[in-house]
Kinemage of the C-alpha trace (Angstrom):
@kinemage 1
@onewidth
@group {chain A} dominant
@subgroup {mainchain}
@vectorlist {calphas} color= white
{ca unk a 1} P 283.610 161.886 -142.519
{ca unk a 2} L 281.739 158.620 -141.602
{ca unk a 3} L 280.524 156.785 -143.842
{ca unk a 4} L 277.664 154.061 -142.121
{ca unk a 5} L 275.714 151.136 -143.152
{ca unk a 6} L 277.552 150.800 -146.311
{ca unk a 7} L 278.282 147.211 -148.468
{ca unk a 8} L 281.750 147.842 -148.026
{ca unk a 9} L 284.290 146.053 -149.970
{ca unk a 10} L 287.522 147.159 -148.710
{ca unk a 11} L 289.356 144.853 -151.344
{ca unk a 12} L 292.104 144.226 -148.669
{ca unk a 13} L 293.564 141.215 -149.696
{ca unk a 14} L 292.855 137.919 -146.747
{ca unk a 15} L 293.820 133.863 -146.735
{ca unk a 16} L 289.525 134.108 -147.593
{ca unk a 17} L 289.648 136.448 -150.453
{ca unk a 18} L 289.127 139.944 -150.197
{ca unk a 19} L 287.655 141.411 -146.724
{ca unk a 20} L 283.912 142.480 -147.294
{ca unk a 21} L 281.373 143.597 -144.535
{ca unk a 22} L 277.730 144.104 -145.297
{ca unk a 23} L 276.436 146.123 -142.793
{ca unk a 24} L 279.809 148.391 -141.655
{ca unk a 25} L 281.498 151.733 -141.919
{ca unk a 26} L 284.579 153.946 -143.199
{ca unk a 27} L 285.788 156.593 -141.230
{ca unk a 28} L 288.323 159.397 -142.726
{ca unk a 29} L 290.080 162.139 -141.137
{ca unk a 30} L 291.925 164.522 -143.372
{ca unk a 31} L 292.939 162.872 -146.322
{ca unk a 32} L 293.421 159.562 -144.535
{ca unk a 33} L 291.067 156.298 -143.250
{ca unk a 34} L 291.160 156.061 -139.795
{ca unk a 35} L 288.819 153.413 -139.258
{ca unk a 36} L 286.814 150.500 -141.690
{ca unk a 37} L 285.095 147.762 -140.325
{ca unk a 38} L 281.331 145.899 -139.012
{ca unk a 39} L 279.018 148.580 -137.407
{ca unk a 40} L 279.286 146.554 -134.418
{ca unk a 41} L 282.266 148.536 -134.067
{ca unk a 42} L 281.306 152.161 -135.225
{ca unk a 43} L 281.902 154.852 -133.364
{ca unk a 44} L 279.631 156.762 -131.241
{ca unk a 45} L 278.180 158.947 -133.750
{ca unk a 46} L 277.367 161.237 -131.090
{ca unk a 47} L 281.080 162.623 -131.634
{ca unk a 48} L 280.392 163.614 -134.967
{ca unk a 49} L 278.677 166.890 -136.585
{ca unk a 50} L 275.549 165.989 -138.851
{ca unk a 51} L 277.306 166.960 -141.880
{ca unk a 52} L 280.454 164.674 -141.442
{ca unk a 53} L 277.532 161.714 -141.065
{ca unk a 54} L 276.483 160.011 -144.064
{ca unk a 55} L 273.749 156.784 -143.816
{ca unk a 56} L 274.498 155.125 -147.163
{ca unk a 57} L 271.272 152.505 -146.730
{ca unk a 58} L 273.872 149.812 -148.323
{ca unk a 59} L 274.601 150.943 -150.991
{ca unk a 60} L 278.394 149.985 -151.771
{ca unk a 61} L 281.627 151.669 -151.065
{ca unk a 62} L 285.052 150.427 -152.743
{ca unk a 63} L 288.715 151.605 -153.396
{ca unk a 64} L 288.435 154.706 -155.857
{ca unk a 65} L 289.788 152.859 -159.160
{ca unk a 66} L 293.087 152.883 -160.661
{ca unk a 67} L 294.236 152.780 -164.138
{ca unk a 68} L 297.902 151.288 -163.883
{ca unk a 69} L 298.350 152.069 -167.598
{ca unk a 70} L 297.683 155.021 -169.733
{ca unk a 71} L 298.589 158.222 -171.666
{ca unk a 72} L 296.164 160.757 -169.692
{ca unk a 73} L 297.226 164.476 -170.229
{ca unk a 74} L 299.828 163.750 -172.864
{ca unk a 75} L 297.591 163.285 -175.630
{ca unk a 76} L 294.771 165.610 -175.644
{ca unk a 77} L 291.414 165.066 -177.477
{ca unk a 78} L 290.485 167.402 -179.931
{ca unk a 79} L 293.799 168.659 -181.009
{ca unk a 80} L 296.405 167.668 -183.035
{ca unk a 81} L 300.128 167.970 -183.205
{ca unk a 82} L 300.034 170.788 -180.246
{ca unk a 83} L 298.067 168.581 -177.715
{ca unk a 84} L 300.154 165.206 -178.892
{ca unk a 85} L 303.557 165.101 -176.172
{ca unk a 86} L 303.154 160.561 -176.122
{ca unk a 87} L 306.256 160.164 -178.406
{ca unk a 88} L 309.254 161.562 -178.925
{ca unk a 89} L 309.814 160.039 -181.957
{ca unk a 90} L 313.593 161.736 -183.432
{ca unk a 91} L 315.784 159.186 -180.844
{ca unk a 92} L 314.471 155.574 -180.230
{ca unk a 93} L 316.268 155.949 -176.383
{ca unk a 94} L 314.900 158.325 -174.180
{ca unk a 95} L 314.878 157.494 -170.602
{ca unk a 96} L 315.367 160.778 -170.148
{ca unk a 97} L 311.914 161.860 -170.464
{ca unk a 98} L 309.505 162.523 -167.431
{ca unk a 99} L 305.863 162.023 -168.465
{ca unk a 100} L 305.153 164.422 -165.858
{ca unk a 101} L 306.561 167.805 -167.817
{ca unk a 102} L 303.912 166.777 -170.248
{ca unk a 103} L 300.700 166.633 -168.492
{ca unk a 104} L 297.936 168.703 -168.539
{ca unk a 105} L 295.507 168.440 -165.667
{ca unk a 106} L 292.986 171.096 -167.346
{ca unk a 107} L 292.193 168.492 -170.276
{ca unk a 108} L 288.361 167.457 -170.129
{ca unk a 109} L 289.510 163.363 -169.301
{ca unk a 110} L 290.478 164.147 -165.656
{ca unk a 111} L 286.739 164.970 -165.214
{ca unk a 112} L 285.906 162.053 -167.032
{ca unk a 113} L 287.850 159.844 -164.813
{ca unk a 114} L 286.496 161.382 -161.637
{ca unk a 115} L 283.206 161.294 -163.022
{ca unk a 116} L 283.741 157.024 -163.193
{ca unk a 117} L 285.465 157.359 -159.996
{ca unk a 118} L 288.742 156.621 -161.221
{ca unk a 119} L 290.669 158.025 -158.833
{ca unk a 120} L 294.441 157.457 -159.855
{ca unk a 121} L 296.213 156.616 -162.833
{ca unk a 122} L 299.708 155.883 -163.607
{ca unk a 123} L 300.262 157.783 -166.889
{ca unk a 124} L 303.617 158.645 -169.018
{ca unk a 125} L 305.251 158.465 -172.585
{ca unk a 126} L 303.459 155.874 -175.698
{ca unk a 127} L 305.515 153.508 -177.219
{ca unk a 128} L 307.034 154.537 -180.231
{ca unk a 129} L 310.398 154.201 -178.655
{ca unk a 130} L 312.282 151.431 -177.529
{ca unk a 131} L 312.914 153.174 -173.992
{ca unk a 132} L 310.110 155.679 -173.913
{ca unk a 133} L 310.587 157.435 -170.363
{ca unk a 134} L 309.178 157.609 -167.246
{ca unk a 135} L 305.841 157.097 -166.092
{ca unk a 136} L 303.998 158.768 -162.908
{ca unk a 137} L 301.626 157.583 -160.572
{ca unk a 138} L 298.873 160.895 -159.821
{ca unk a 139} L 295.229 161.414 -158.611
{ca unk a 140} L 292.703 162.560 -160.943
{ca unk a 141} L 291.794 165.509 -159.135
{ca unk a 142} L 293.368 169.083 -158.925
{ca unk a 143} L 294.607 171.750 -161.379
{ca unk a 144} L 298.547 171.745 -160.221
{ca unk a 145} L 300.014 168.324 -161.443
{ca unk a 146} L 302.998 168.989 -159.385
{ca unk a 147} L 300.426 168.242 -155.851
{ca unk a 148} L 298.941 165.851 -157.446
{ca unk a 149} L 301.826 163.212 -157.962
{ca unk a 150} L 301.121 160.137 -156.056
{ca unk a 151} L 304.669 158.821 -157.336
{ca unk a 152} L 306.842 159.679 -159.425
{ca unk a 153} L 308.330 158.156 -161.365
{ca unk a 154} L 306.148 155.124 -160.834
{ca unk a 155} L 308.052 153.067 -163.626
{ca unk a 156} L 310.111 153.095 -166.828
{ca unk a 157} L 308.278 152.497 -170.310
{ca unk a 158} L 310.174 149.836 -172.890
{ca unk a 159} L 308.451 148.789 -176.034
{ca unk a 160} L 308.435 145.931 -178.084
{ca unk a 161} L 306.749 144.769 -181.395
{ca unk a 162} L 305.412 146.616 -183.765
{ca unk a 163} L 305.048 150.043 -182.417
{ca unk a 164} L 309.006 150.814 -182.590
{ca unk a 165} L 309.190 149.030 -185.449
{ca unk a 166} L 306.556 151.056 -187.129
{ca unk a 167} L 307.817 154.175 -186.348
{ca unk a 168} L 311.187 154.440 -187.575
{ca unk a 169} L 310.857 151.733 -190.499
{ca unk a 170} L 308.969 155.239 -191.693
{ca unk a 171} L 311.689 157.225 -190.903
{ca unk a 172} L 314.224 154.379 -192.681
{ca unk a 173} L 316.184 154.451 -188.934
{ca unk a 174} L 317.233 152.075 -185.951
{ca unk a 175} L 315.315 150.037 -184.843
{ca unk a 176} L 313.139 148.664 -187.881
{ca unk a 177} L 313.274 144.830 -186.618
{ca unk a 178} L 313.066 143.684 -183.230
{ca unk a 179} L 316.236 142.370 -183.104
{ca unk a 180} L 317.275 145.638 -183.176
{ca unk a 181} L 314.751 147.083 -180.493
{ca unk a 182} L 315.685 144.161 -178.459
{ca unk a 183} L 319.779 145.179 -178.869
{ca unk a 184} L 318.784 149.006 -178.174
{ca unk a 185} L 317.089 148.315 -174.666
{ca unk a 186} L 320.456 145.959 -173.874
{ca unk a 187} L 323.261 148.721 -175.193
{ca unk a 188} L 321.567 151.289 -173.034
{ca unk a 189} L 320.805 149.360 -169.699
{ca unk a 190} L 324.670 148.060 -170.220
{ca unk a 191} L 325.749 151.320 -170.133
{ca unk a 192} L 323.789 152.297 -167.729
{ca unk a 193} L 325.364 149.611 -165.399
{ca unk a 194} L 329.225 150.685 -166.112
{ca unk a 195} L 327.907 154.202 -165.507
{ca unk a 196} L 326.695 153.093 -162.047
{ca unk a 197} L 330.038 151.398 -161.575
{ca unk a 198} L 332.107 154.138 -161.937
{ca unk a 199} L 329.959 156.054 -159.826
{ca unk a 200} L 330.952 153.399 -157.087
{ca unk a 201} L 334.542 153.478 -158.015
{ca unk a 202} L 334.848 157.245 -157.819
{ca unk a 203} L 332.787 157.531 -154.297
{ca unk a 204} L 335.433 154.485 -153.426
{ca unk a 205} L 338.522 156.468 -154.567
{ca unk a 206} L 339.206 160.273 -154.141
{ca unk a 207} L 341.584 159.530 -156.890
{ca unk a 208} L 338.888 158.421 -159.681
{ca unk a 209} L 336.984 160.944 -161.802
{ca unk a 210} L 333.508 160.832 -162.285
{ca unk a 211} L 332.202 159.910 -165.570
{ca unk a 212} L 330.856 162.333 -167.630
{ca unk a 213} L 326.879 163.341 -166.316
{ca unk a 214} L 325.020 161.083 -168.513
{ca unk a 215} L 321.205 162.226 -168.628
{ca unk a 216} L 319.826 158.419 -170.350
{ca unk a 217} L 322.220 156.485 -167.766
{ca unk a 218} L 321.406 158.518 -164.574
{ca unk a 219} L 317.760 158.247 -165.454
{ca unk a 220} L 317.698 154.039 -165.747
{ca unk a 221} L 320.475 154.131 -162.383
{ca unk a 222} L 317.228 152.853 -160.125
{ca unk a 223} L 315.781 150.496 -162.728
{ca unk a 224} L 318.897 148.800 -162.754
{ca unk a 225} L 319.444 148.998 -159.596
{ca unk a 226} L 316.307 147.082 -159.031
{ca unk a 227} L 314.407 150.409 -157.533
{ca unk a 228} L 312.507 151.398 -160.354
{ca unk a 229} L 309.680 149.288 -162.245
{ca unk a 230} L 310.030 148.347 -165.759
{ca unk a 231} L 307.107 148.484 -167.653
{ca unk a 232} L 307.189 146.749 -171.342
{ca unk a 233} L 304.722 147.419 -174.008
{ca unk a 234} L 304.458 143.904 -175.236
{ca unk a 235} L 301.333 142.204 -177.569
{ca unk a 236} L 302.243 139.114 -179.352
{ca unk a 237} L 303.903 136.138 -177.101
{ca unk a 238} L 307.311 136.263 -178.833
{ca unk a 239} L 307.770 139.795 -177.647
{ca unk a 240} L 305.902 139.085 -174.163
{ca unk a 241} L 308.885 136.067 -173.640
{ca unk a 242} L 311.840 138.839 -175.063
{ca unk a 243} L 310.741 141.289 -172.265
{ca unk a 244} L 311.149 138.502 -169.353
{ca unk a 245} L 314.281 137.472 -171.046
{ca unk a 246} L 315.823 141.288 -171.164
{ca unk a 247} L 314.626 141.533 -167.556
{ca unk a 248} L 316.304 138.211 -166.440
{ca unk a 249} L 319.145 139.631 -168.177
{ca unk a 250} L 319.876 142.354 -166.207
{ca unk a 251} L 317.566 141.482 -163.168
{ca unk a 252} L 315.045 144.112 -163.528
{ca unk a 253} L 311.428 144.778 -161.658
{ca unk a 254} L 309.750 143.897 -164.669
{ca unk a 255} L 305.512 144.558 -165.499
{ca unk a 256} L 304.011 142.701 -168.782
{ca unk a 257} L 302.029 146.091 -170.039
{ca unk a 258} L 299.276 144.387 -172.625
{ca unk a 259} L 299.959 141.083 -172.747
{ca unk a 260} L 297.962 140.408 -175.017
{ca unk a 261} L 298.359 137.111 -176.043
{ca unk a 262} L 299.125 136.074 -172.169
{ca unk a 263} L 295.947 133.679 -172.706
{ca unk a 264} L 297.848 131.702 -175.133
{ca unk a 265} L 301.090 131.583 -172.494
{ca unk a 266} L 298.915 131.778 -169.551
{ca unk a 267} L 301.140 128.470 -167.693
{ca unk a 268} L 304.297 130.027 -168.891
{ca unk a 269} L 303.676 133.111 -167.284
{ca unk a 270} L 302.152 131.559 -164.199
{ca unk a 271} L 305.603 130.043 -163.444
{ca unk a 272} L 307.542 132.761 -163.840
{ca unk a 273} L 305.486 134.904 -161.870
{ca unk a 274} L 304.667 137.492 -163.950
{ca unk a 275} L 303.329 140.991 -163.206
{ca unk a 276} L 300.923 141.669 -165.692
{ca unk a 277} L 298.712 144.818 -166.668
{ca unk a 278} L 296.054 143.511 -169.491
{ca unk a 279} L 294.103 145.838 -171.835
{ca unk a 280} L 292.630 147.712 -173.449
{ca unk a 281} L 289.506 145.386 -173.640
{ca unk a 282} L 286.425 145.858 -176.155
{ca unk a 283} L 288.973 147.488 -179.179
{ca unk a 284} L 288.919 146.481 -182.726
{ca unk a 285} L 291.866 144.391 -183.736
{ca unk a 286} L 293.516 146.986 -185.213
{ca unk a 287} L 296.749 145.890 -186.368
{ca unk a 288} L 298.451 142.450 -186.840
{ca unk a 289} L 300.072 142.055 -183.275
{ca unk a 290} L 296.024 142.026 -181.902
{ca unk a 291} L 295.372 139.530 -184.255
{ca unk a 292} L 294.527 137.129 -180.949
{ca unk a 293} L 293.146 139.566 -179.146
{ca unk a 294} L 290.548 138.839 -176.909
{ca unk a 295} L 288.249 140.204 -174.000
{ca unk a 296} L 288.783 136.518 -172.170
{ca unk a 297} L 292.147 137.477 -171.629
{ca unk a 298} L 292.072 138.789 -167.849
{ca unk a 299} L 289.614 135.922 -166.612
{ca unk a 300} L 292.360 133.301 -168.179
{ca unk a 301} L 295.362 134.590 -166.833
{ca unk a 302} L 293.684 135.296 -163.173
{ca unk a 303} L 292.173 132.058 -163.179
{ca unk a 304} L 296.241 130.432 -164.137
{ca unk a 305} L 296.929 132.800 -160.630
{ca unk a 306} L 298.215 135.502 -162.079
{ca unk a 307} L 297.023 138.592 -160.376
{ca unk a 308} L 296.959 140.326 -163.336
{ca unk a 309} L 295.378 144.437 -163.926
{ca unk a 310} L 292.944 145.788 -166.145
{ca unk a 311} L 294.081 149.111 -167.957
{ca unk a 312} L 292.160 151.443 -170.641
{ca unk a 313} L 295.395 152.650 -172.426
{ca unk a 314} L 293.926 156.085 -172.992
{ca unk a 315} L 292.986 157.416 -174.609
{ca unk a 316} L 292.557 154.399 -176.750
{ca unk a 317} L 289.614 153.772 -174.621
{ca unk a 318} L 288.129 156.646 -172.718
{ca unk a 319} L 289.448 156.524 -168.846
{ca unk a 320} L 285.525 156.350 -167.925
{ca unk a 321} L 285.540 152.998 -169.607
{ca unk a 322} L 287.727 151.643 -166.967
{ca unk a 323} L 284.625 149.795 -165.189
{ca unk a 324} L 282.970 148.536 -167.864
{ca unk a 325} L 286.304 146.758 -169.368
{ca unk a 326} L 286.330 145.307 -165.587
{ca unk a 327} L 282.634 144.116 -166.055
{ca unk a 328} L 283.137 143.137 -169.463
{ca unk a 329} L 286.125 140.580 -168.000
{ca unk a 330} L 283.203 139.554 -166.201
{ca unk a 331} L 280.650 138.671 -168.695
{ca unk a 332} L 284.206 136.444 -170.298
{ca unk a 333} L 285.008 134.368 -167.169
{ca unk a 334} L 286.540 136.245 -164.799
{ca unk a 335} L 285.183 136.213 -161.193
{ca unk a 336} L 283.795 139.167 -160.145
{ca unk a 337} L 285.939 139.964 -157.030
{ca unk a 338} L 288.847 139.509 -159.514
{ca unk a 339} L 287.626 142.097 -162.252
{ca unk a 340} L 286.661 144.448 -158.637
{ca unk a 341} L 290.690 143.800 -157.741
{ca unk a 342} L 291.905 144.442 -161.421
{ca unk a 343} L 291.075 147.942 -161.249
{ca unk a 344} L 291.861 148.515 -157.383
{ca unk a 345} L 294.316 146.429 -154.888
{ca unk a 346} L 295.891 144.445 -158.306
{ca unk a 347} L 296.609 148.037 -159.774
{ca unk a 348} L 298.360 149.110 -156.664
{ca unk a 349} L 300.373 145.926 -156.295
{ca unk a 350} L 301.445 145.909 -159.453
{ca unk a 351} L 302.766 149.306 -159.615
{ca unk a 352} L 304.188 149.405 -156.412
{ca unk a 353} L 301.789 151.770 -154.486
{ca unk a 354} L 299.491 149.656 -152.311
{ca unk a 355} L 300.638 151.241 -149.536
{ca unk a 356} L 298.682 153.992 -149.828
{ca unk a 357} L 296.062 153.065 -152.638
{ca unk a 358} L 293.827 150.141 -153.919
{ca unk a 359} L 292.118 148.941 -150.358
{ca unk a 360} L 290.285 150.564 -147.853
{ca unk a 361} L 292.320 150.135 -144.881
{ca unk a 362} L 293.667 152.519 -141.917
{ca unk a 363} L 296.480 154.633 -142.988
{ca unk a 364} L 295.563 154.571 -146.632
{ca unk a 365} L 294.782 157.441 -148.912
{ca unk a 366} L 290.858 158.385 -148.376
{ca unk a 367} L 290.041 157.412 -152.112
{ca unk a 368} L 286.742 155.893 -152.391
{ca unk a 369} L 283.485 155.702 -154.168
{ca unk a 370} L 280.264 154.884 -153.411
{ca unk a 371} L 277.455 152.921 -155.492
{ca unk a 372} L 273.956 152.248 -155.486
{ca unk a 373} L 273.983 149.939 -158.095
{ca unk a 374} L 277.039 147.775 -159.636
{ca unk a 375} L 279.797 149.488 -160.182
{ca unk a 376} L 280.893 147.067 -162.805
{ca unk a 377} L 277.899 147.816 -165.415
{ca unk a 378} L 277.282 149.880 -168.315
{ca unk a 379} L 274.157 152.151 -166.643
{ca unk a 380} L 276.368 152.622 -162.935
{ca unk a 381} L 277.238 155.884 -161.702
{ca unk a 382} L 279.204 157.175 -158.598
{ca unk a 383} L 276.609 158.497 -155.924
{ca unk a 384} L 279.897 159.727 -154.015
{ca unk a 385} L 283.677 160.168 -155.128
{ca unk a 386} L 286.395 160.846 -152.368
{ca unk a 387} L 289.907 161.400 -153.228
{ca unk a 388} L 292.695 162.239 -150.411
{ca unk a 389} L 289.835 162.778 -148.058
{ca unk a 390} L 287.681 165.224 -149.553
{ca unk a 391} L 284.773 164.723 -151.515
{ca unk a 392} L 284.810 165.917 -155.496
{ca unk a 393} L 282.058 164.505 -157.143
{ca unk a 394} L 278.562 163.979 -155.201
């Protein structure tokens, strides 16, 4: 396909900002951009059938959108207990876990997303647990999730506040404080690190045994070895400050999932670094951790230079909401080409798959979407979706 005379924001990150052009053109073969750039260097379109051409009279073409955090195809609207596989709720540790054996992509949301022209989403287990599982990086498109994994896993879930809490002060069970949700995430990545140790010692040593196969430990071996993202559920700042601590600790590749009172620890995190995934934006405060809760809370954080993501949580908020929480960051403070970047290149940073996702550049994934009008607003709707080259909605 070419793509011509398009507003094209390729969201590819530059000392000026993010490289826009215009007047200029994408160019895919397969499921891959070849080409982006001015029309002043478009090729010949002579070399092209009429049907792979496509004038766009510019209108605007951007990254297809990511959601970096969310439950998609785990928790399925419109049933109960037999579409509900978030939380695995009889053992607070379960690293174990692999969103992926629990996701459906029949349910009506992956539709939905492609329909908003969200084109990937990193999905997984909720956050009843202190170690939840593993999350997975996939396109929205397809009926086999298996050829649809983008990554996987992406990252492993921890949770802290009230969520663990909740669920097993019910159940009159470890953890009900988060002292002891706090100890739980410790004991396990501790033994996950001996376990790794005498995995060394015993490739080291013909004469040294094994341990035991240990399904929790071999499942956190690349977080702690630094190869695997940890993600933390965290709302209130206490909690947000206990998840850098833990990940100082044991020197983890750590992502702030929430953050949701990052605006009042916006400096803090700003020095540290942080990774952060905010959201879900325009929600009711619906229990005391959201007390602070607020829809300013990207704009701040970006604007203390933290690249921070915008994420829907679904299905707390429907995926095809994932624009309009970006435009709604917006209308609070944040500059526009930041809300554009929290749902595309920020996403992909952040999660570790930029390399193939979250710009329009040559070599990357042919994800894209196309725009008449603001992509950002309530009324916008995809004139063109592409994902991995070929075109699904139109």
């Amino acid at each position: 396909m070419l793509l011509i005379h398009a507003h094209v924001y390729t969201m590819q990150p530059s000392e000026q900002g993010f490289v826009t052009c215009s007047d200029g053109f994408v160019q895919t073969e397969n499921d891959k951009i070849v080409a982006v750039g001015p029309m002043s260097d478009c090729p010949e379109l002579s070399g092209f059938a009429a049907d792979q051409v496509l004038d766009l009279a510019g209108a605007m073409v951007c990254p297809g959108f990511i959601d970096a955090h969310c439950h998609m195809g785990l928790a399925e609207e419109g049933l109960n207990f037999e579409g509900d596989d978030l939380n695995e709720i009889t053992d607070p540790v379960t690293p174990q876990l692999r969103g992926i054996d629990a996701i459906n992509p029949l349910n009506r949301s992956f539709d939905e997303a492609v329909d908003a022209a969200v084109t990937t989403v990193v999905t997984g287990p909720g956050s009843a647990n202190a170690i939840g599982g593993q999350f997975v990086a996939i396109k929205t498109y397809g009926r086999n999730v298996d050829r649809m994994i983008l990554r996987a896993p992406a990252a492993m879930k921890f949770a802290l506040g009230e969520n663990p809490k909740n669920c097993y002060n019910d159940k009159s069970e470890t953890p009900m404080t988060r002292m002891a949700t706090a100890a739980l995430i410790r004991e396990q990545l501790q033994k996950a690190l001996r376990y790794h140790e005498d995995l060394l010692k015993a490739e080291e040593d013909e004469d040294t045994d094994p341990p035991d196969f240990d399904a929790k430990c071999d499942a956190l071996l690349p977080v702690v070895r630094g190869e695997l993202k940890a993600h933390f559920h965290c709302h209130r700042a206490d909690d947000i400050f206990t998840a850098i601590r833990i990940a100082k600790e044991f020197s983890l590749d750590y992502v702030l999932v929430h953050c949701t009172e990052g605006h009042l620890i916006a400096e803090d995190l700003a020095e540290e670094q942080a990774k952060v995934i905010t959201g879900p934006l325009m929600t009711t405060r619906s229990k005391p951790e959201l007390r602070n809760a607020t829809d300013k809370n990207p704009g701040i954080l970006s604007k203390a230079g933290i690249s921070c993501a915008i994420c829907t949580d679904y299905n707390v908020m429907p995926i095809g909401m994932l624009p309009i929480c970006a435009g709604m960051a917006v209308r609070e403070g944040m500059d526009y080409l930041q809300a554009l970047a929290a749902i595309t290149i920020h996403p992909a940073q952040i999660v570790g798959i930029d390399d193939c996702v979250g710009s329009l550049a040559p070599g990357k994934d042919a994800d894209l979407a196309v725009f008449a009008t603001d992509p950002l607003t309530i009324a916008a709707k995809p004139a063109l979706v592409m994902i991995n080259g070929k075109i699904v909605r139109r």
